[in-house]
VOFI-745298 format. One line per field, with one value per atom (N, C-alpha, C, O): residue number from 1; residue in one letter; x, y, z. Coordinates in Angstrom, 3 decimals. Example, Ala and Ser with C-alpha at 12.3 -4.5 7.8 and 13.67 -1.06 7.14 Angstrom:
<rs>
nr	(1	1	1	1	2	2	2	2)
rest	(A	A	A	A	S	S	S	S)
px	(13.190	12.300	13.200	14.236	12.850	13.670	12.900	13.409)
py	(-5.690	-4.500	-3.300	-3.319	-2.250	-1.060	0.030	1.138)
pz	(7.800	7.800	7.800	8.465	7.080	7.140	7.870	8.039)
</rs>
This chain:
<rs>
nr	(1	1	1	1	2	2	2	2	3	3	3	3	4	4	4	4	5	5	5	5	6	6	6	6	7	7	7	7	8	8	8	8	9	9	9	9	10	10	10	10	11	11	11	11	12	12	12	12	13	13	13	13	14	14	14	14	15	15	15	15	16	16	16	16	17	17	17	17	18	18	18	18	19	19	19	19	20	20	20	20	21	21	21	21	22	22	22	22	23	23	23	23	24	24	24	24	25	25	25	25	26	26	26	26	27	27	27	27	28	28	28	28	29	29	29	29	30	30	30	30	31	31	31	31	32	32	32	32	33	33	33	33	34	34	34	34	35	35	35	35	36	36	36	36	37	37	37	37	38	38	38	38	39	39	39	39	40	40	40	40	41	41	41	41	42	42	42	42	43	43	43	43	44	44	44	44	45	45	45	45	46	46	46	46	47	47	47	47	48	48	48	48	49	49	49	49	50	50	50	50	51	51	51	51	52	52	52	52	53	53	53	53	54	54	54	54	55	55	55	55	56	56	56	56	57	57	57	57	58	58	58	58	59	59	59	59	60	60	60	60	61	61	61	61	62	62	62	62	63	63	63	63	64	64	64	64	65	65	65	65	66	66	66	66	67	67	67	67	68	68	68	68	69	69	69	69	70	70	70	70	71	71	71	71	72	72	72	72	73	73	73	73	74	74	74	74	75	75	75	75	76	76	76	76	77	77	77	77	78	78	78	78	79	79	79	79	80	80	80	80	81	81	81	81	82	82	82	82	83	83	83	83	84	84	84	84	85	85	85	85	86	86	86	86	87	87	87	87	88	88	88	88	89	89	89	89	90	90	90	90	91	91	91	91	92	92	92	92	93	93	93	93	94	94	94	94	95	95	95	95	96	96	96	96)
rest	(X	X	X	X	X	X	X	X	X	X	X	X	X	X	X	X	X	X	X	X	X	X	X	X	X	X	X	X	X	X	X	X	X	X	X	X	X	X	X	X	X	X	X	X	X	X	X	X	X	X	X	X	X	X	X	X	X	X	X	X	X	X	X	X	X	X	X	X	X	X	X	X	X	X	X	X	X	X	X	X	X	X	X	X	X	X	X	X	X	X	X	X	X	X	X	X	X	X	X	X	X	X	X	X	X	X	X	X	X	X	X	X	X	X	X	X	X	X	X	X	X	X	X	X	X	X	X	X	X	X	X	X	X	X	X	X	X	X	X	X	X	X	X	X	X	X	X	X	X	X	X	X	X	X	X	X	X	X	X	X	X	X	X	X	X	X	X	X	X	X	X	X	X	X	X	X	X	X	X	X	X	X	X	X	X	X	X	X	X	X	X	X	X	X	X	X	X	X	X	X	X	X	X	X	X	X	X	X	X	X	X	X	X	X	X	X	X	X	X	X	X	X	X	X	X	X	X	X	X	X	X	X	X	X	X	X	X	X	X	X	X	X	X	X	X	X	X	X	X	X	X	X	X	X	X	X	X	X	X	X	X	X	X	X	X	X	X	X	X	X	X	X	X	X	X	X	X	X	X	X	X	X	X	X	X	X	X	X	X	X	X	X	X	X	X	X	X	X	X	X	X	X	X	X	X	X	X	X	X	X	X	X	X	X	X	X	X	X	X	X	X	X	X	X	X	X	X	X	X	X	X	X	X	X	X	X	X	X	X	X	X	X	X	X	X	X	X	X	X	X	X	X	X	X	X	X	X	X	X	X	X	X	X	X	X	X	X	X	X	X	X	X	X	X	X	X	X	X	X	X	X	X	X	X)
px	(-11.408	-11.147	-11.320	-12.318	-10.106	-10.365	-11.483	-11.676	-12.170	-12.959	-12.348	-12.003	-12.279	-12.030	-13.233	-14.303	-12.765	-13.896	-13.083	-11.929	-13.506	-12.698	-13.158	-14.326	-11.949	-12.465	-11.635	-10.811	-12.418	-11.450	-11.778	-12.821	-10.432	-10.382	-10.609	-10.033	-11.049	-11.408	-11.218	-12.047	-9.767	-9.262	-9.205	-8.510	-10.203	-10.893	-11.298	-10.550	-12.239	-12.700	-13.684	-14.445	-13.783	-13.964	-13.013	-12.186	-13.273	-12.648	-14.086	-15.121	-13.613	-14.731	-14.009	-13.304	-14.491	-14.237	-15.718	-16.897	-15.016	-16.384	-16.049	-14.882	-17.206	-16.737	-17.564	-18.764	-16.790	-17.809	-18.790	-19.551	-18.458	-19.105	-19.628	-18.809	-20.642	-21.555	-20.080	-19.310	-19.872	-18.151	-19.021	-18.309	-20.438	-20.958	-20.747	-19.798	-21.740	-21.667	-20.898	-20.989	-19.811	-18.774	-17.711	-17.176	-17.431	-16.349	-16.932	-16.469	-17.860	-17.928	-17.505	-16.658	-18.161	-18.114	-16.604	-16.145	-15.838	-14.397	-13.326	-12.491	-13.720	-13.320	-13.787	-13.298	-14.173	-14.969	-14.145	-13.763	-13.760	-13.410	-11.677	-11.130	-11.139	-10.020	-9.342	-8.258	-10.718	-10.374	-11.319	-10.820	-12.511	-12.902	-13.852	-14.950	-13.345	-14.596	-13.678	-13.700	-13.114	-12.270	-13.642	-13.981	-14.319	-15.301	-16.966	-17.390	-17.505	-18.631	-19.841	-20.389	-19.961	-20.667	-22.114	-22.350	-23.093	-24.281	-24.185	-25.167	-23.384	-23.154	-22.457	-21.824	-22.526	-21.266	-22.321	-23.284	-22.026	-22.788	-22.171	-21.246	-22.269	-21.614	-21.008	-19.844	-21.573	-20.496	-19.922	-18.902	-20.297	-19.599	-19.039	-19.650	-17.788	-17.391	-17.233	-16.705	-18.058	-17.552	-16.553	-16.977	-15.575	-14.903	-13.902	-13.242	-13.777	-13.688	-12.411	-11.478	-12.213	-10.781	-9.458	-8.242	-10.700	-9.707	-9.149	-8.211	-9.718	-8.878	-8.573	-8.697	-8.201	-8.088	-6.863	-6.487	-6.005	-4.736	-4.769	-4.885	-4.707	-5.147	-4.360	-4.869	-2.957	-1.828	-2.285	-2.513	-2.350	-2.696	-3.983	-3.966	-5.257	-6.537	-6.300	-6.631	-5.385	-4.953	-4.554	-4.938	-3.640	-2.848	-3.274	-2.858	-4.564	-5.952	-6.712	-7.235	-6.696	-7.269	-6.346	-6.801	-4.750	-4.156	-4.433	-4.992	-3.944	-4.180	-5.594	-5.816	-6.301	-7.728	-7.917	-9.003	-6.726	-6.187	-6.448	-6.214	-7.001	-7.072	-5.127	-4.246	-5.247	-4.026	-3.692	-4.699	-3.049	-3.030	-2.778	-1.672	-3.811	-3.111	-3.040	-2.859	-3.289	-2.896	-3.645	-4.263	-3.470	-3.482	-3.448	-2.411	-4.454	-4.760	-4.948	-5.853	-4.215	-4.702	-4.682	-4.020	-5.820	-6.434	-6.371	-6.811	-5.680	-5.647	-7.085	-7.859	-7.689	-8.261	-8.421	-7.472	-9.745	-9.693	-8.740	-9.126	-8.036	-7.097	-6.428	-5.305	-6.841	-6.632	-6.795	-7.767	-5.748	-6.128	-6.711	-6.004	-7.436	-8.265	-7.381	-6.854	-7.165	-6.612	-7.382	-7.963	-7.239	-7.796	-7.062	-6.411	-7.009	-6.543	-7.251	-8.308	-6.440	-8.071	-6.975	-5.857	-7.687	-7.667	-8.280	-9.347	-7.668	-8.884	-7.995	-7.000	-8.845	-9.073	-9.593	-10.337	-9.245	-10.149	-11.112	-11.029	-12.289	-13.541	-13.818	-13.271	-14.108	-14.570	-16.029	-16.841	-16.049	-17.450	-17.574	-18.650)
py	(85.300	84.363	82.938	82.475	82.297	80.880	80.051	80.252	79.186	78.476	76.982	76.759	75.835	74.908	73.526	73.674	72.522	71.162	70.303	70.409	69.221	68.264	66.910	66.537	66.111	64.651	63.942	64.400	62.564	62.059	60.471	59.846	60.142	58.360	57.884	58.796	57.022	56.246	54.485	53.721	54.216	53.063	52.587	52.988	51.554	51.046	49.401	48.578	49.216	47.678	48.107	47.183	48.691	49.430	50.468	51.261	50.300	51.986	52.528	52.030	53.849	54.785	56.033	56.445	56.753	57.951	58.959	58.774	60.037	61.225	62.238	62.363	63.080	63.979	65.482	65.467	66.484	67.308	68.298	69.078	67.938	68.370	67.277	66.364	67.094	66.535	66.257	67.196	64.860	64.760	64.389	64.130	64.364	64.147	62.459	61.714	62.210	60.283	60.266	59.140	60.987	60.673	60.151	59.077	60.542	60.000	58.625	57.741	58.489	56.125	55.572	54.680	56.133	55.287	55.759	55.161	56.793	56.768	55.540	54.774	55.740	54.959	53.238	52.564	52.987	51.917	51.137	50.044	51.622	51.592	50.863	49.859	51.971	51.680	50.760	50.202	50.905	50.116	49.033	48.124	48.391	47.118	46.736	47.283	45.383	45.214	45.779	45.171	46.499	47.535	48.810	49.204	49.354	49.958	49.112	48.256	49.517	48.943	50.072	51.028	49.689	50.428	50.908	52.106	49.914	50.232	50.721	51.259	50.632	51.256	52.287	52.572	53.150	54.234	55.385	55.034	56.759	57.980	59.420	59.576	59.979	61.702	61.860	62.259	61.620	61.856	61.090	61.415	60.027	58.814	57.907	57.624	57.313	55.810	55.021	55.281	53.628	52.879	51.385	50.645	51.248	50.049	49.101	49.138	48.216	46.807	47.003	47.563	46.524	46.769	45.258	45.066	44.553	43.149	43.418	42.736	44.489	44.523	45.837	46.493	46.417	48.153	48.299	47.695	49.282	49.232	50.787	51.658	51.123	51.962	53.236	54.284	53.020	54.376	54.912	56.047	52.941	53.469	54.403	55.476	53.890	54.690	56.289	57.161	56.422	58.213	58.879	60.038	58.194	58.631	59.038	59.966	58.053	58.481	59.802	60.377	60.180	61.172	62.598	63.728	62.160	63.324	63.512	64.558	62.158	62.536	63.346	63.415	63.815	64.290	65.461	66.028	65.881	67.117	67.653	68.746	66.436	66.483	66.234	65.513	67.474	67.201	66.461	66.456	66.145	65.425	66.386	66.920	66.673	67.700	67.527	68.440	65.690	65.424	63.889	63.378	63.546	61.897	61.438	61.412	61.140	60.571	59.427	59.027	58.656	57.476	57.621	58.275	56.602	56.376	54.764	54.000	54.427	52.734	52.209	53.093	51.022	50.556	48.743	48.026	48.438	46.881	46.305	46.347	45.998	45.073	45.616	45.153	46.379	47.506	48.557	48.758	49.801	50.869	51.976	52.041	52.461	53.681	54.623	55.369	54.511	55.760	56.811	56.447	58.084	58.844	59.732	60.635	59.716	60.732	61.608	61.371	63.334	64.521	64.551	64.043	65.271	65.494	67.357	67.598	68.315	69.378	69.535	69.001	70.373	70.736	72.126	72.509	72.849	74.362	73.618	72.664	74.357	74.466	75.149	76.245	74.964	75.477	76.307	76.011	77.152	78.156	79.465	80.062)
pz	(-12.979	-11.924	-12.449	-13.003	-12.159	-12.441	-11.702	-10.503	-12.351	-11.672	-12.192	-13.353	-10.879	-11.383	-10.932	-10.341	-11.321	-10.936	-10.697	-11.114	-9.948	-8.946	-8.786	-8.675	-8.785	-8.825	-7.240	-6.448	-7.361	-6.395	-6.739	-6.934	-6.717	-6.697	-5.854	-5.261	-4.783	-3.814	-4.200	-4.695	-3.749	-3.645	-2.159	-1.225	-2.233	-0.679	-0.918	-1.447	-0.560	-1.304	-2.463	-2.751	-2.841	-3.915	-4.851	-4.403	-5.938	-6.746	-7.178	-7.622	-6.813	-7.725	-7.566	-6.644	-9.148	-9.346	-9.111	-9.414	-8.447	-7.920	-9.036	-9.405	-9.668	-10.238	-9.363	-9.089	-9.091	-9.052	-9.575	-9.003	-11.324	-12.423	-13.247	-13.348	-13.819	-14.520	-15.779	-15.982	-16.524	-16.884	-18.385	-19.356	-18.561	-19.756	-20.422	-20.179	-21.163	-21.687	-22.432	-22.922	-23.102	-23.971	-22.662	-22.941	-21.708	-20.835	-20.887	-21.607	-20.179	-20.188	-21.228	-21.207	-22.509	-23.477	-24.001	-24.974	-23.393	-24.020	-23.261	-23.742	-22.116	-21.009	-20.902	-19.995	-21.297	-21.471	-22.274	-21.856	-23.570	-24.915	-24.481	-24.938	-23.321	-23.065	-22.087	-21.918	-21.440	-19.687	-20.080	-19.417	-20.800	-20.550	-19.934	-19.830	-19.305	-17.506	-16.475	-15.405	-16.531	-15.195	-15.166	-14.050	-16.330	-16.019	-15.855	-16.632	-14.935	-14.480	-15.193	-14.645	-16.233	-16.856	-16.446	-16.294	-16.267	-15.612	-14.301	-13.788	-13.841	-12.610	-12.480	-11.463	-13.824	-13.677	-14.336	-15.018	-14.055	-14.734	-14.949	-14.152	-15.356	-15.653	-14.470	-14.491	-13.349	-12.006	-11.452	-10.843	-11.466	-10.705	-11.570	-12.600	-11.279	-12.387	-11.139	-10.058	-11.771	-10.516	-11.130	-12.017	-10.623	-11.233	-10.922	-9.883	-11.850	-11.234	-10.417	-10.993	-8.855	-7.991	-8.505	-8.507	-8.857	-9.372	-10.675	-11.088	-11.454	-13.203	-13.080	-14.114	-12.091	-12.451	-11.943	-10.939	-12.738	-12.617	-11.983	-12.845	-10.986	-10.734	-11.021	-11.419	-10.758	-11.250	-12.700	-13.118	-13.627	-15.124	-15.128	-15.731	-14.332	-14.392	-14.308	-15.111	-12.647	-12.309	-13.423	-13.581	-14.466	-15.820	-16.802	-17.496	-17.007	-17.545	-17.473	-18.427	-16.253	-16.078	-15.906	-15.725	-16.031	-16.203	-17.646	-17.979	-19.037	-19.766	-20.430	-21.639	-19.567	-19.617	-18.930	-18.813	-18.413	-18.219	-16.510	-15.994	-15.945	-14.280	-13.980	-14.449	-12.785	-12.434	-10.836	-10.129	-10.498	-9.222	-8.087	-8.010	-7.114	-6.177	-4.494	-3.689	-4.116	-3.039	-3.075	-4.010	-2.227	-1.863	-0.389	0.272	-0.006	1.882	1.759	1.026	2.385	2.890	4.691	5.498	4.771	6.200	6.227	5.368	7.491	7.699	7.732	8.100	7.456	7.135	7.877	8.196	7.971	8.646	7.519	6.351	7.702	6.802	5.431	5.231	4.597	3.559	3.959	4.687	3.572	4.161	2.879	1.873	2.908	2.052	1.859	2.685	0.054	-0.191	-1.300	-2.323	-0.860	-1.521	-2.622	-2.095	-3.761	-4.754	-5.306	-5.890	-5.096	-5.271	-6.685	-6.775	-7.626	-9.035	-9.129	-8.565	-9.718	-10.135	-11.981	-12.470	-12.413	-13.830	-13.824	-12.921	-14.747	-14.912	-15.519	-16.292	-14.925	-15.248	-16.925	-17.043	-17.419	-19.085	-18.688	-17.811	-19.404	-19.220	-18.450	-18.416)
</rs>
């Protein structure tokens, strides 16, 4: 039985990525490397990335994480005071 793990983007007045598996300290510092001050480093950990909404390109970021083998498997947005919240879910097979 496949088991898989799941992310989600949260583009709001914020970006942050959720992971629902522990994504390990090689992701920041790979990500980091590529994205800049778009990643908020001290503020980011194995499960959570949190990052900059003014330098983050965000389609490029999603692309990122296909190339990382998350695939895209739906997208909600909900209106919002003035911006509306959109959500992008991501899953991956689970390894192990």
């Amino acid at each position: 039985m496949k088991h898989f793990q799941y992310a989600w983007v949260r583009d709001d007045t914020q970006v942050a990525a959720f992971f629902s598996h522990a994504q390990g300290p090689n992701l920041i510092q790979e990500l980091s490397q590529v994205l800049g001050p778009s990643l908020i480093v001290p503020q980011s950990s194995e499960w959570v990335l949190s990052l900059n909404k003014q330098t983050l390109n965000v389609p490029y970021f999603c692309g990122l994480l296909g190339d990382r083998g998350w695939e895209l498997v739906a997208v909600s947005t909900v209106p919002g005071m003035g911006v509306p919240a959109t959500t992008m879910y991501f899953k991956k097979t689970a390894e192990g």
